[in-house]
N, C-alpha and C positions, 0 to 999 in steps of 0.2 A: 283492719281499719280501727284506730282507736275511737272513745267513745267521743271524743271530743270533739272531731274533724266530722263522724259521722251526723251529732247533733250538729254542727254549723250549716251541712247539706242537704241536710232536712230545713233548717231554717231559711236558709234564701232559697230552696225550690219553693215554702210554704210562703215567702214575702212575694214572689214572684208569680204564683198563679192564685194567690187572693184575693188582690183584685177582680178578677176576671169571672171570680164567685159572685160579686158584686153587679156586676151588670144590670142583671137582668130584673133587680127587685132593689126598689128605692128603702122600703121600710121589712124589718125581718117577719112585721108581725102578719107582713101580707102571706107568706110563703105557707102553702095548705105542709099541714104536717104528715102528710101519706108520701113520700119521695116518688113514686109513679105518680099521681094527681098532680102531682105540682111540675112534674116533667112532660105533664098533657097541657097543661097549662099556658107554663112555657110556648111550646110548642106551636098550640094556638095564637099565641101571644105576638110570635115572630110574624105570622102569616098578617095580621091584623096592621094597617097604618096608624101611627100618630098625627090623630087631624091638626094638631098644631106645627108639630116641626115636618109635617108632609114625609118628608124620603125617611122614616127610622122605624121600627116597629116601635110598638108602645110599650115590649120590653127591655127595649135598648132607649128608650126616652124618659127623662126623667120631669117631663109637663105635669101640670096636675091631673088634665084630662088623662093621659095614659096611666097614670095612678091609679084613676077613677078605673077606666078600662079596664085593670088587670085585676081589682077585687072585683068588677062584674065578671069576667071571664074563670078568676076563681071559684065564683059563687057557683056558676054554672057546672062548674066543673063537680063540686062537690055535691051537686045536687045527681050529679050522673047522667048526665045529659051527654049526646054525642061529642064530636069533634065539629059533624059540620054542620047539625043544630046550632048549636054556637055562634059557629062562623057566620049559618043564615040569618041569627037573629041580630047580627051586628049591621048585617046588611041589610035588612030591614030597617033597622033603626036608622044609621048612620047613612044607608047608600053605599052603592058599589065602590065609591073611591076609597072606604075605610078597606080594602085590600090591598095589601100588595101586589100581589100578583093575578091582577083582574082574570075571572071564569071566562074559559074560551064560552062564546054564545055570538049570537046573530048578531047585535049590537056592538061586538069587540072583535068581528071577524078583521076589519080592514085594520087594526091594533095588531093583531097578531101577524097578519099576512104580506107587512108592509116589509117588513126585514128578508123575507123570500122572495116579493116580489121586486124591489128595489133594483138587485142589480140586470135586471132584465128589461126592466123599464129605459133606465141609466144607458143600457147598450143601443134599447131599442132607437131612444132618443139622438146617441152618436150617430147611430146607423143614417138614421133621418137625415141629421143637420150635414153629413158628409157628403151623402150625393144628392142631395139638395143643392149644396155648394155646387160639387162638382159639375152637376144639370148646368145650370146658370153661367158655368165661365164659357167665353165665349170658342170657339174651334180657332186655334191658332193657323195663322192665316200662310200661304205655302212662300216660302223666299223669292224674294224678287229676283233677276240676274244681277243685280248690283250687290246684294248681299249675297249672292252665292260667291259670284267675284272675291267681295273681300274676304266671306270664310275660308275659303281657299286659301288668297295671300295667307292670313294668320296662322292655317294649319302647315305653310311650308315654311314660316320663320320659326313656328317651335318646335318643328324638325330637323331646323339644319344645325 
């Protein structure tokens, strides 16, 4: 491979996953300088909601408050504090909805259990409304000799 064609394929693989370095951290001077700490960080980061735009972590958000969040989550971090010390003191702070993905618990059992329980419900509920229906229609009543009569004619004209 010449040196030329090689330099070109380094440069659009290097245009094409730079951004995506980009993400996770608005300003560089946020990013702890230990490449492990700053990958716990991260990490954390992802788990944590941005109370402003709700559905994103706060290190895929670029709010102020998720700013603010990701040097308190640095701080913490550098300080050598756990992963879910952290976590708890966010939730402390902020409350359980700064998760994204809320701690299974007694409070969040029917949250969790709804997606299992649903399609059992859904059947139970057909089940019900079917022969409920079906209870309620009336016992169809037995043919008169006038209608047997004409069922007759009809079945021997589309016989012959």
């Amino acid at each position: 491979m010449k040196f030329s064609t090689l330099f070109k394929t380094i440069f659009v693989v290097l245009c094409i996953l730079f951004p995506f370095s980009l993400l996770a951290v608005d300003d560089p001077e946020e990013m702890l300088p230990n490449p492990k700490a700053e990958a716990r960080a991260e990490a954390i980061g992802e788990q944590l909601r941005c109370l402003v735009c709700q559905n994103e972590s706060i290190e895929d958000s670029s709010s102020a408050l998720a700013r603010d969040l990701r040097k308190i989550v640095r701080e913490h971090v550098a300080q050598g504090e756990s992963n879910q010390h952290i976590i708890n003191w966010m939730v402390q702070r902020y409350g359980a909805f700064i998760r994204l993905r809320p701690a299974f618990s007694s409070s969040t059992l029917l949250l969790w259990s709804v997606p299992f329980l649903a399609p059992f419900i859904g059947c139970f509920i057909a089940y019900f409304f079917y022969y409920r229906h079906k209870k309620t229609l009336p016992p169809h009543a037995p043919l008169t000799q006038e209608e047997k009569k004409r069922l007759n004619i009809l079945i021997k004209d589309t016989h012959s």
